[in-house]
C-alpha positions in Angstrom: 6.2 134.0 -81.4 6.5 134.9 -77.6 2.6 136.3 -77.6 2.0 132.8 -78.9 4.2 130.6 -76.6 1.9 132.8 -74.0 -0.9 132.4 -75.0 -0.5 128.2 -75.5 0.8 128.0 -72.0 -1.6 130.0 -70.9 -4.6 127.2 -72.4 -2.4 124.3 -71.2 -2.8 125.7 -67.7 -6.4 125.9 -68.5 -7.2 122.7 -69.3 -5.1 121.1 -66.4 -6.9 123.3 -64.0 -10.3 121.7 -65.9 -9.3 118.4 -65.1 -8.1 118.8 -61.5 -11.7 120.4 -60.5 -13.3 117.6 -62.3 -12.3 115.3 -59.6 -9.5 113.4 -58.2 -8.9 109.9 -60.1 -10.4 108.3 -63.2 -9.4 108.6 -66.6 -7.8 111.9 -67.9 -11.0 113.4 -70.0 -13.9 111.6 -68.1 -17.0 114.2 -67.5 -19.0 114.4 -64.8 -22.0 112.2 -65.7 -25.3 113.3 -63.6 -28.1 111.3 -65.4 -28.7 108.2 -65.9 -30.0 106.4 -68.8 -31.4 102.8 -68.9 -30.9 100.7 -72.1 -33.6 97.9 -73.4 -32.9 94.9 -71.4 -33.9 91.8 -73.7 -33.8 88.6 -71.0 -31.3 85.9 -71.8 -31.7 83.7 -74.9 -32.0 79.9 -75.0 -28.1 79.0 -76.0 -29.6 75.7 -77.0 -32.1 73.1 -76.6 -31.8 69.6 -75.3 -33.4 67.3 -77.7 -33.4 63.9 -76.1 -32.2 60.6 -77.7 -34.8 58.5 -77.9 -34.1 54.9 -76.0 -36.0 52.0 -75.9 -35.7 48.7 -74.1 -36.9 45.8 -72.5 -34.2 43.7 -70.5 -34.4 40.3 -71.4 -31.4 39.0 -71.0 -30.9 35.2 -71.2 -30.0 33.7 -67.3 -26.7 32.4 -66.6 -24.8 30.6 -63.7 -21.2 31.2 -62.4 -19.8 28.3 -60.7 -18.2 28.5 -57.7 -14.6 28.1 -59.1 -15.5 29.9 -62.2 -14.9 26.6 -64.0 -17.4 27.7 -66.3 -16.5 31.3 -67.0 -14.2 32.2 -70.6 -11.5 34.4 -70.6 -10.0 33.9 -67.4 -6.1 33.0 -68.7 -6.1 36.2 -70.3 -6.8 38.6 -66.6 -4.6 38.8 -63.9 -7.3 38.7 -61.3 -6.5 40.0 -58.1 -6.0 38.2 -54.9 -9.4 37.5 -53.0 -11.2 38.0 -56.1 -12.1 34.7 -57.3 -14.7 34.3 -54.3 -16.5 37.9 -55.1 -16.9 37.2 -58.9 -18.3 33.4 -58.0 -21.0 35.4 -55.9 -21.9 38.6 -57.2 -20.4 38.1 -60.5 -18.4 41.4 -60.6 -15.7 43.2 -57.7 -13.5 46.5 -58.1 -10.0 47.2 -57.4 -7.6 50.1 -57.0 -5.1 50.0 -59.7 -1.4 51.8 -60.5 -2.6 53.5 -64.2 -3.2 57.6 -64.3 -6.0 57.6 -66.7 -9.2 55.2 -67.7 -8.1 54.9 -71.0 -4.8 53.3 -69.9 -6.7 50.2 -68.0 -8.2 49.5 -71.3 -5.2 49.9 -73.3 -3.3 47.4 -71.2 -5.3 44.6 -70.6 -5.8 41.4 -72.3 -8.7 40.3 -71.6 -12.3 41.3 -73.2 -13.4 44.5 -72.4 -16.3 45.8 -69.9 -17.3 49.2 -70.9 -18.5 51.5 -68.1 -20.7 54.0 -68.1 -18.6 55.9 -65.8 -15.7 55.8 -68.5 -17.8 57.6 -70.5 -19.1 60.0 -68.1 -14.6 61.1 -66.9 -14.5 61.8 -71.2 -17.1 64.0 -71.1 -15.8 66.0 -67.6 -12.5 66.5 -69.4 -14.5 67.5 -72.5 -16.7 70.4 -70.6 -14.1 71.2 -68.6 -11.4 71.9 -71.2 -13.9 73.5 -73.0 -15.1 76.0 -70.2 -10.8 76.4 -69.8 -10.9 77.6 -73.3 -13.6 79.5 -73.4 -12.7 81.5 -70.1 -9.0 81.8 -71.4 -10.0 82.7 -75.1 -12.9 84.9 -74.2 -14.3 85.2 -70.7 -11.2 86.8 -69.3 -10.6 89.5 -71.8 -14.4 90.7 -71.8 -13.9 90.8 -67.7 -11.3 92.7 -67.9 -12.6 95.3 -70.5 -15.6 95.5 -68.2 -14.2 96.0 -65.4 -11.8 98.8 -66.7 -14.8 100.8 -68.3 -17.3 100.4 -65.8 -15.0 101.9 -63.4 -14.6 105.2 -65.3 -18.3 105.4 -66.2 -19.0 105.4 -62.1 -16.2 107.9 -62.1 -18.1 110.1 -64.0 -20.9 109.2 -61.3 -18.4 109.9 -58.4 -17.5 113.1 -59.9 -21.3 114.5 -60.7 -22.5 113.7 -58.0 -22.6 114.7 -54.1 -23.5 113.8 -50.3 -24.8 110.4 -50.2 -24.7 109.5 -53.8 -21.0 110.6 -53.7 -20.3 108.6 -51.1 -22.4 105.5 -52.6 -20.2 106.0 -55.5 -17.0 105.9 -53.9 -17.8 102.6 -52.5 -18.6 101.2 -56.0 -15.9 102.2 -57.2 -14.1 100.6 -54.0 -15.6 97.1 -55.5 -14.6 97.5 -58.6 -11.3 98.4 -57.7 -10.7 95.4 -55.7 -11.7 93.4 -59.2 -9.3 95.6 -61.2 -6.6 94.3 -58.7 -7.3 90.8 -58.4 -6.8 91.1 -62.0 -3.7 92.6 -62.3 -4.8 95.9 -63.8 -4.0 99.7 -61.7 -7.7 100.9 -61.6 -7.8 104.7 -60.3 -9.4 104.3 -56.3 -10.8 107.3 -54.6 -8.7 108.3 -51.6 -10.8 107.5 -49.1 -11.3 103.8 -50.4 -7.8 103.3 -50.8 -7.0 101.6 -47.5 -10.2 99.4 -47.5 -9.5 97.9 -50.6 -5.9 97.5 -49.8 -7.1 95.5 -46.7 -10.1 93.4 -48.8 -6.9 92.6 -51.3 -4.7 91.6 -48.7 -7.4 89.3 -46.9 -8.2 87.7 -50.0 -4.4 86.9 -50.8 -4.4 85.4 -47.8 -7.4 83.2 -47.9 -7.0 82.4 -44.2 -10.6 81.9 -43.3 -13.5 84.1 -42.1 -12.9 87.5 -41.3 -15.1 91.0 -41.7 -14.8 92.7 -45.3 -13.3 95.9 -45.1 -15.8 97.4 -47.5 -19.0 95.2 -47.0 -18.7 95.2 -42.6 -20.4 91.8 -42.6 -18.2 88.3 -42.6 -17.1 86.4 -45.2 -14.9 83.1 -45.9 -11.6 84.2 -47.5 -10.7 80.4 -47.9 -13.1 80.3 -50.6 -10.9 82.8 -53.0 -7.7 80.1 -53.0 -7.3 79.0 -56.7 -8.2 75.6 -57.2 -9.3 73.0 -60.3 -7.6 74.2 -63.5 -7.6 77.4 -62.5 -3.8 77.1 -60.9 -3.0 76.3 -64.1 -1.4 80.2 -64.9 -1.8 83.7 -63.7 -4.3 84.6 -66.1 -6.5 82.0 -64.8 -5.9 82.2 -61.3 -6.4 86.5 -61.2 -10.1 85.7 -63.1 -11.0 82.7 -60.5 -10.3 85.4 -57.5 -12.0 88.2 -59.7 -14.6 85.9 -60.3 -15.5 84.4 -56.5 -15.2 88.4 -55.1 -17.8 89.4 -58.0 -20.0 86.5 -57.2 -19.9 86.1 -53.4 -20.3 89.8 -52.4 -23.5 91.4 -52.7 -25.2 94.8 -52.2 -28.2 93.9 -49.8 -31.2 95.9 -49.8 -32.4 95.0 -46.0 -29.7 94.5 -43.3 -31.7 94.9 -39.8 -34.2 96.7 -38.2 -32.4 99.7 -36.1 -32.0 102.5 -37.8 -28.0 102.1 -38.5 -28.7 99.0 -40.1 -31.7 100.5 -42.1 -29.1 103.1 -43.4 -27.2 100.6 -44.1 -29.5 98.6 -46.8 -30.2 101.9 -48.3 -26.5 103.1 -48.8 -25.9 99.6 -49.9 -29.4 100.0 -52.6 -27.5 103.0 -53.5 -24.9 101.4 -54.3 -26.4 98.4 -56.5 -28.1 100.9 -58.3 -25.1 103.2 -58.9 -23.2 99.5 -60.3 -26.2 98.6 -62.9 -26.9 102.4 -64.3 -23.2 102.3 -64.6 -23.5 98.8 -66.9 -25.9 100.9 -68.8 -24.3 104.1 -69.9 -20.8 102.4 -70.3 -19.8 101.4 -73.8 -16.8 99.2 -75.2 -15.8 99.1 -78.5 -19.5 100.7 -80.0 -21.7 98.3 -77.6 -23.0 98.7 -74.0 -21.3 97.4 -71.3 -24.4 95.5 -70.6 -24.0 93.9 -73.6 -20.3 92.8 -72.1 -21.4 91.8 -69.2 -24.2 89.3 -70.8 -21.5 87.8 -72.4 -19.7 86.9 -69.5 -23.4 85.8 -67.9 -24.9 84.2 -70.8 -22.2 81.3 -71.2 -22.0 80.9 -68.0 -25.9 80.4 -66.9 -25.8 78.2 -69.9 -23.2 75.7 -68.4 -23.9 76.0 -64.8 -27.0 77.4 -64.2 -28.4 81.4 -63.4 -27.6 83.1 -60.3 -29.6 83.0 -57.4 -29.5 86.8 -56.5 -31.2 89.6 -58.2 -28.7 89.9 -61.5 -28.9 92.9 -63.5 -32.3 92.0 -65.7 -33.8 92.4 -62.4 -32.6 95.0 -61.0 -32.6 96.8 -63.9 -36.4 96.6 -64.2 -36.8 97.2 -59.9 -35.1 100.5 -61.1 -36.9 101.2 -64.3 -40.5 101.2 -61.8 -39.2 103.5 -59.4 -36.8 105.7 -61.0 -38.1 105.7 -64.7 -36.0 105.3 -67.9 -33.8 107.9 -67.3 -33.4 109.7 -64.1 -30.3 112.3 -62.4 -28.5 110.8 -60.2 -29.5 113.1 -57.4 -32.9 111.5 -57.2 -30.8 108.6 -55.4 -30.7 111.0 -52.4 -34.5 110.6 -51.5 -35.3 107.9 -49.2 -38.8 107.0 -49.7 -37.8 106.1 -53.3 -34.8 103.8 -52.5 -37.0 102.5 -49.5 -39.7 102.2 -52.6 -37.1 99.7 -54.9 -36.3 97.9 -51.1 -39.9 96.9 -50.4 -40.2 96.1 -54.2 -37.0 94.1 -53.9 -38.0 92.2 -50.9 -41.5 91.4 -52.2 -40.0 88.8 -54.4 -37.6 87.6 -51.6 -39.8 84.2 -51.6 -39.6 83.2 -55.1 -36.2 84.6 -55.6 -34.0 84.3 -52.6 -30.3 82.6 -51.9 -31.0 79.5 -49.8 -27.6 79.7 -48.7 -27.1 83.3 -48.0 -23.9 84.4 -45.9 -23.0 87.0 -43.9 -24.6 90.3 -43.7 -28.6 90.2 -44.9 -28.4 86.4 -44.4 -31.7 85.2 -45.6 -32.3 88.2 -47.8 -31.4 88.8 -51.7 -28.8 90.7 -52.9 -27.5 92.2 -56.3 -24.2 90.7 -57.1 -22.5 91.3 -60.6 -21.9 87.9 -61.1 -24.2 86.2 -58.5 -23.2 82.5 -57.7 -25.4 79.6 -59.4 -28.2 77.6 -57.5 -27.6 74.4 -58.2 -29.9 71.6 -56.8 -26.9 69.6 -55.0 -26.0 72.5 -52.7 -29.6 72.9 -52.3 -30.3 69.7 -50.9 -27.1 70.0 -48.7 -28.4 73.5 -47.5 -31.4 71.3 -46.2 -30.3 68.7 -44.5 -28.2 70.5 -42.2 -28.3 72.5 -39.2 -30.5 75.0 -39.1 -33.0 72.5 -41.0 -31.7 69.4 -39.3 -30.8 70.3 -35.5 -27.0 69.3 -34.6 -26.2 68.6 -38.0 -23.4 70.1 -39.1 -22.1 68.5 -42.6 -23.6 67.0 -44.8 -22.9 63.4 -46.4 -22.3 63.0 -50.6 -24.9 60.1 -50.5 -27.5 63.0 -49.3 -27.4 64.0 -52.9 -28.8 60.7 -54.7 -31.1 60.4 -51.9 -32.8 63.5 -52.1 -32.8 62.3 -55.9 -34.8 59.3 -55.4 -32.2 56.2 -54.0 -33.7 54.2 -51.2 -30.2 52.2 -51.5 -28.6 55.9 -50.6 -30.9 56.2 -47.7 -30.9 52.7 -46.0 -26.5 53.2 -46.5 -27.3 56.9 -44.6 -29.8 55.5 -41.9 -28.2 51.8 -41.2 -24.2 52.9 -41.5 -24.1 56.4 -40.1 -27.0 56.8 -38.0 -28.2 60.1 -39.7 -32.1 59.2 -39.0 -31.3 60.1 -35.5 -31.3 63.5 -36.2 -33.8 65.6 -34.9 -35.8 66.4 -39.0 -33.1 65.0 -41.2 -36.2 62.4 -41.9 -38.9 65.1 -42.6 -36.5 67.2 -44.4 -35.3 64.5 -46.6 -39.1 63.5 -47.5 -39.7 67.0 -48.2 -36.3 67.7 -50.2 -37.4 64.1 -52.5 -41.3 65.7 -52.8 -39.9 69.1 -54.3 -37.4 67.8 -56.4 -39.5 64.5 -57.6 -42.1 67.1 -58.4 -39.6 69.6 -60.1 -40.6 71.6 -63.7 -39.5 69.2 -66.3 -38.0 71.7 -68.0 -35.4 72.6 -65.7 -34.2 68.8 -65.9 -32.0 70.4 -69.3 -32.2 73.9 -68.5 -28.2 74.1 -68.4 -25.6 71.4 -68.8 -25.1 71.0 -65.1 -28.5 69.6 -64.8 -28.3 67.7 -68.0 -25.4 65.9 -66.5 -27.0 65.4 -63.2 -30.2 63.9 -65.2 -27.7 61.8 -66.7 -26.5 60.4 -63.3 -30.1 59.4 -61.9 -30.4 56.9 -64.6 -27.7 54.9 -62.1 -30.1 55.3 -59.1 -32.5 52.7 -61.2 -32.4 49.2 -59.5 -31.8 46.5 -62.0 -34.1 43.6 -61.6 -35.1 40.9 -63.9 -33.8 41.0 -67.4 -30.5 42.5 -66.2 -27.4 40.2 -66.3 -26.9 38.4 -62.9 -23.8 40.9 -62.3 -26.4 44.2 -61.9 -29.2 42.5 -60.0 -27.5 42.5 -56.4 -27.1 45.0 -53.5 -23.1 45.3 -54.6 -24.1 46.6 -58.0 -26.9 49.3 -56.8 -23.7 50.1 -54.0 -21.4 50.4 -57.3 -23.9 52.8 -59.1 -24.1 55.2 -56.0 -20.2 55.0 -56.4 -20.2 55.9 -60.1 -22.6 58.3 -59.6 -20.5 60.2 -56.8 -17.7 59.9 -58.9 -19.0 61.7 -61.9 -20.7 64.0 -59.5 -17.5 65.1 -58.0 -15.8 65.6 -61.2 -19.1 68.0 -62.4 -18.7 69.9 -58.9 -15.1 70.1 -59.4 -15.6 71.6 -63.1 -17.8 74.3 -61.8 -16.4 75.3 -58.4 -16.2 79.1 -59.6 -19.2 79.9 -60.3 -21.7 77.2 -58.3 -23.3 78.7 -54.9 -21.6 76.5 -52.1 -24.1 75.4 -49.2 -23.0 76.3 -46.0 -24.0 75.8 -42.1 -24.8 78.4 -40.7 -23.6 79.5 -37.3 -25.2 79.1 -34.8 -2.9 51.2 -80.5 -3.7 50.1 -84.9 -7.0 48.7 -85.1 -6.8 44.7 -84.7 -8.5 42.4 -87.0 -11.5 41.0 -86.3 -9.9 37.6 -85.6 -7.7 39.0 -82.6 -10.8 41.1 -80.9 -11.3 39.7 -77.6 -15.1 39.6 -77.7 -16.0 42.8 -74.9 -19.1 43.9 -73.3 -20.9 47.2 -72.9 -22.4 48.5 -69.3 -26.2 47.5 -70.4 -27.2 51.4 -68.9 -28.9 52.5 -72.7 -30.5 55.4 -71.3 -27.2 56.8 -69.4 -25.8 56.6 -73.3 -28.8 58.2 -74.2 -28.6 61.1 -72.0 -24.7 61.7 -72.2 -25.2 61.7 -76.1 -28.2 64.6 -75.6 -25.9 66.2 -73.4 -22.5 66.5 -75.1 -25.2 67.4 -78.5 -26.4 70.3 -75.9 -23.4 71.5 -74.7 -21.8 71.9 -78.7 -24.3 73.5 -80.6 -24.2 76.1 -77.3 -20.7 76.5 -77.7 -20.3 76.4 -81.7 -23.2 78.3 -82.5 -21.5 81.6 -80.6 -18.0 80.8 -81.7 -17.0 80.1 -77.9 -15.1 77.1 -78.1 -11.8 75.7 -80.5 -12.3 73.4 -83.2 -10.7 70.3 -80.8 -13.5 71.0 -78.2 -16.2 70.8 -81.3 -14.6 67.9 -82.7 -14.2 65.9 -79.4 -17.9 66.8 -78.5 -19.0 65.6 -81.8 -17.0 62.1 -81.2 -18.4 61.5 -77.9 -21.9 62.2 -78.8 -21.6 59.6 -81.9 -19.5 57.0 -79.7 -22.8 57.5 -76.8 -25.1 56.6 -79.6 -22.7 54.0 -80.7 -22.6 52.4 -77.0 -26.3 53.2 -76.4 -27.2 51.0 -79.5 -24.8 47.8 -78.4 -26.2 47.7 -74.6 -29.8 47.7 -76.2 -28.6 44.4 -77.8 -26.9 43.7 -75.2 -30.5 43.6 -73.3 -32.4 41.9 -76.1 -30.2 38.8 -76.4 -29.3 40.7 -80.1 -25.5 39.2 -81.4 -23.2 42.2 -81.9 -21.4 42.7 -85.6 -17.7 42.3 -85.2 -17.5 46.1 -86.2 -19.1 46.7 -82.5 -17.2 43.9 -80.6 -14.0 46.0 -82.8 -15.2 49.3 -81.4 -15.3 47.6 -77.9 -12.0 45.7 -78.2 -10.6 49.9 -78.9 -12.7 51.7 -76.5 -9.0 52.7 -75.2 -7.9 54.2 -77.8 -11.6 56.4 -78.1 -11.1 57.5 -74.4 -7.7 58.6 -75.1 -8.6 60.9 -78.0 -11.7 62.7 -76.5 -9.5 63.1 -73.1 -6.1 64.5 -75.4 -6.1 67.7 -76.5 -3.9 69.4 -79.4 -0.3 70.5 -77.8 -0.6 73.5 -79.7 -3.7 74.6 -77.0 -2.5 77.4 -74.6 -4.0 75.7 -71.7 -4.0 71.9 -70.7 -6.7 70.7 -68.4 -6.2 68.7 -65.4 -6.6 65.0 -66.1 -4.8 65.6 -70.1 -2.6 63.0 -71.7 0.3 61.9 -69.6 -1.3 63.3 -65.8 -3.1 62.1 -63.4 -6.9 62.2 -63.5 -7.2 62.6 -59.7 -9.0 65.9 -58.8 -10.7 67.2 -55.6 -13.5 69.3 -54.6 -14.7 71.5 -51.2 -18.4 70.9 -51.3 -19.8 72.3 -48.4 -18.6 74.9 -45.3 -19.2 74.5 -41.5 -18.7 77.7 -40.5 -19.1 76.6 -36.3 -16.4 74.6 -36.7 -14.4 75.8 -39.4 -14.5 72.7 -41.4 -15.0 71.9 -44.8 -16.3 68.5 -47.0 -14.1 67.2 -49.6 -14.8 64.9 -52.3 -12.2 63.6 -54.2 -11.6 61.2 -57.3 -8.8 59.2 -57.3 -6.9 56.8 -59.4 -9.3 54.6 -62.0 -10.7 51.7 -60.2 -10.7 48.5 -62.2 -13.7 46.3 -62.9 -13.4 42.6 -62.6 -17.0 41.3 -64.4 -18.5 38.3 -65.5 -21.0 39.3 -68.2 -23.2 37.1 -70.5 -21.1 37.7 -73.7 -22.5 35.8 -76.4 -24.5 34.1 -73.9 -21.2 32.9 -72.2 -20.5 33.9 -69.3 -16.6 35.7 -69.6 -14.5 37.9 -67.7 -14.3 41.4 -68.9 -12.0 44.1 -67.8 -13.0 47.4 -67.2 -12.3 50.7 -65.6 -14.1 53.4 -63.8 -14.3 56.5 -61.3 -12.9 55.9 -57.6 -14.8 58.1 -54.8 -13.6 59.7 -51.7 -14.9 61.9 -49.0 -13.6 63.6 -46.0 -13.4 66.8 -43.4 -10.3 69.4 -43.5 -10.6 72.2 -41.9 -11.2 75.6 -44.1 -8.2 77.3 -44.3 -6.8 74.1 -46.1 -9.1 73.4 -48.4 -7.2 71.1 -51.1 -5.8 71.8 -54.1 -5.8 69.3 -57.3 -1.9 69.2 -56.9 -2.0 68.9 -53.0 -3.9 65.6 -53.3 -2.4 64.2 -56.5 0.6 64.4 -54.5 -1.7 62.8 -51.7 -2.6 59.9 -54.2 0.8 59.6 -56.0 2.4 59.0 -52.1 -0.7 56.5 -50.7 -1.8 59.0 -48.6 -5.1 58.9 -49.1 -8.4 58.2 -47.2 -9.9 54.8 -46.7 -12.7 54.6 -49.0 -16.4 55.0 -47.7 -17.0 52.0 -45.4 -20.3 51.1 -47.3 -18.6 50.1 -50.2 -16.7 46.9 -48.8 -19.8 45.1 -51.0 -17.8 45.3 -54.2 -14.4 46.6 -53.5 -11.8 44.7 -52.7 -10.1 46.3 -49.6 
């Protein structure tokens, strides 16, 4: 008994002698890994097509006159029109108001009057719809595949770390350094190599902070650690608010293959190729539950890229195949060492630096491309932003939210930005506007439904169509094309808001029961068919995405379903609307209870772990950052506040009556960036009066 009480101390010893020579860190029983193996990389498939809605229409709606005392205008006993009112509605036939409700759904609940159904209703339903569903799907799915990621790529680069020597060793250290910061941010204790220990202590720290710009630790070029403060739903638990800082550290920091010409900085782009290469061959060989962690990583990617849009950087399909030509299928990690081949995958990187590069670039490499895990998304907005300012447009250092519909096509947007702010003064704001309307006028049609960003934004540019003759008199003025550009910045807003986490940020660079038929108050529908149209092709896009891979709850499929058949529904009454058609008291019904249809698409099960912003009972006000001044330290805010109430005379039943409706409200202004705004800093904000006055231009329809 004491030989064998020998002898097993004797292999214990053994074995914990193995382990300590295999390397410092990293999971107990990790080997020493010195090859690397590529997987097949099949590109990303279509989540799911947009089939459009087909629409057609000829406006032909029958003329009508409002007198000036609206002596000839029904329905006006049963609206408490507002003070001033009387002499806007004689003349343009429609004004706006600030009201006290939380919600749309709550104007239309409450009044007694016939009902004016906005498009812009419509359009807050289905922000609340994608953004509870993205909620659920990064709560349900998204965070638990990060976190599984995260935890085995870091022992599959340990296994790296530890086969490995000189350069490579060192490459790896700093990988794992990355990933280690993740594995924080996310509450979990991943293993960090001594060396890295008090450079991702510091990144950590920094990022806590969120002050403002500083240099990483572990990158040695600037970055903005305002942008990593939680904000949209994501305060909404710790869960949520560890993946958004994962998230915006994974997407904003990349691995640049060029960063100067002297020979340090030359050094520099290879370590950091080293490095990117080290980070996607560990994708490769790492497994999680009997699949590749490449496969885990697409399903963070794929869902993503199918809401928002693909990254700008080289992602890992990319880089995968940049390493496949130089390196081969499978390779030992020592090859990493020779220069000429990483300087090789460099020149090959940068030779597709024109059709593939970050328009808004930061920091280190600025200009160039970089591999990050979970690159930020392009999306045309910040694109236009990006250039219209300074570098593009000399001594222009933010941008304006009307920028957006005029680089979409909106003269009324760009006689607002010439004749009220002056911006055609700048030195090439005109030329660069004219070129940014050229590129994206002559955009591939494809990309128009590519993701359901750009689906909703397509949505949006139906209101940058002037409405002549054939329209009621209400949408055939100057105040209604002003009222569009506010609808459509409202909607915007709520879209940037939704995807803050993952869209690329543009910067400047430094320099009730049914009633019966016989009560229905006989409504009216926004005559905008094609906006319907779209919205309906949209929210049909967005579920068979999202039910098709079992990545969204049975109320998100449900509500989606709903406001696709209520679009049609709405779609078909403002085409009658146009044709002088009689609606069937089943539509006037559905009109007289369009509240009761908002509140159900907007009101989610209590039983659902997470509520969005905007649910049952809260306020819908929300805010956005939408662009950084680095010179100044100043960032744009957009903000939606309270819903705005419509006042409008339509042509119902060829009368001319007063309908009540309710819409999106639109503010912009300038903080500086180490307060960007919170959701809850500006309800608080709204709920107190504090708020900004609202853009001057819109003095047209609103009353102020």
């Amino acid at each position: 008994m004491k030989l064998k009480a020998q002898v097993s101390f004797l292999v214990t010893a053994l074995l914990l002698a193995a382990l300590i020579s295999a390397g410092c860190g990293g999971d107990e029983g990790t080997q020493a890994l010195s090859e690397i193996t590529l997987s097949p990389v099949t590109m990303q498939d279509t989540f799911a097509l947009y089939y459009p809605v087909p629409c057609e229409y000829d406006p032909a709606v029958t003329p009508y006159d409002v007198s000036p005392n609206l002596s000839n205008v029904v329905g006006l006993s049963e609206a408490s029109i507002p003070s001033g009112a009387v002499s806007q509605l004689a003349e343009k036939g429609f004004c706006v108001d600030s009201g006290d409700a939380d919600q749309i759904y709550q104007v239309y609940q409450e009044t007694e009057a016939g009902v004016f159904v906005t498009v812009d209703a419509l359009l807050h339903s289905f922000h609340e719809l994608f953004d509870y569903a993205l909620l659920d799907m990064e709560s349900n799915y998204l965070i638990g595949d990060l976190k599984e990621l995260i935890a085995v790529l870091d022992r599959t680069v340990w296994s790296i770390y530890q086969g490995s020597e000189g350069l490579v060793r060192e490459s790896a250290s700093r990988v794992l350094a990355y990933l280690g910061v993740a594995s924080r941010l996310l509450g979990m204790k991943g293993e960090i190599p001594p060396e890295m220990e008090e450079a991702v202590e510091s990144e950590v720290r920094l990022i806590e902070e969120h002050s403002g710009q500083s240099t990483s630790p572990l990158f040695a070029y600037p970055e903005d650690y305002s942008q990593y403060l939680p904000r949209g739903h994501y305060t909404g638990s710790q869960d949520l608010e560890d993946y958004y800082k994962a998230m915006t550290w994974l997407g904003r920091m990349g691995f640049y293959p060029r960063s100067g010409i002297t020979f340090p900085e030359i050094q520099k782009g290879r370590d950091m190729t080293r490095q990117a290469v080290i980070l996607v061959g560990g994708l490769h060989m790492s497994e999680v539950d009997g699949q590749s962690g490449l496969r885990v990583w697409e399903s963070i990617y794929q869902p993503i890229s199918f809401m928002v849009g693909t990254s700008d950087d080289l992602d890992v399909y990319g880089y995968t195949e940049l390493i496949r030509a130089v390196f081969g299928q499978s390779f030992p990690v020592s090859d990493l060492e020779d220069d000429a081949a990483v300087d090789d995958l460099i020149e090959r990187a940068l030779a597709g630096e024109e059709a593939g590069a970050d328009p808004s670039s930061e920091g280190e490499g600025e200009g160039d491309i970089s591999l990050r895990l979970f690159g930020q998304r392009l999306i045309p907005d910040a694109f236009i932003f990006q250039g219209l300012v300074h570098n593009e447009v000399e001594g222009r250092y933010m941008p304006r939210g009307l920028d957006v519909p005029a680089a979409l096509g909106s003269e009324r947007a760009l006689n607002i930005l010439d004749q009220f702010y002056g911006e055609g003064q700048y030195k090439g704001y005109t030329e660069s506007m004219q070129e940014l309307c050229e590129e994206l006028d002559n955009r591939d049609p494809s990309l128009l439904h590519s993701t359901v960003y750009w689906s909703w934004l397509d949505t949006l540019q139906v209101l940058l169509k002037p409405c002549g003759d054939g329209y009621p008199f209400f949408m055939r003025g100057t105040a209604w094309q002003d009222r569009d550009l506010y609808a459509f910045l409202g909607s915007w807003t709520e879209l940037r808001h939704d995807t803050l986490l993952y869209a690329d940020q543009s910067f400047t660079a430094a320099e009730a029961e049914p009633q019966s038929p016989d009560a229905i108050d006989r409504g009216y529908v926004e005559p905008r068919p094609e906006a319907f149209a779209r919205l309906a092709a949209t929210a049909d896009m967005l579920r068979r995405g999202l039910e098709d891979r079992g990545l969204a709850a049975d109320a998100v499929i449900e509500r989606l379903v709903s406001i696709y058949e209520l679009a049609l529904d709405l779609m078909g009454m403002a085409e009658k609307e146009l044709h002088n058609e009689p609606l069937s008291e089943g539509e006037y019904l559905a009109i007289d209870n369009i509240g009761d249809s908002l509140e159900y698409l907007v009101t989610f099960p209590s039983e659902a772990e997470e509520e969005p912003a905007g649910d049952s009972g809260s306020s819908m006000s929300l805010v956005v950052d939408l662009h950084t001044d680095t010179n100044f330290g100043e960032v744009l805010e957009a903000a939606v506040g309270g819903p705005a109430v419509y006042y409008v005379i339509a042509p119902v039943e060829g009368r001319p009556t007063l309908t009540v409706g309710a819409g999106l409200s639109y503010y912009e202004f300038i903080k500086p960036a180490g307060e960007r705004l919170t959701d809850e800093a500006w309800q608080a904000m709204v709920s107190n009066g504090d708020m900004p006055e609202p853009p001057a231009w819109t003095y047209t329809f609103l009353l102020w």
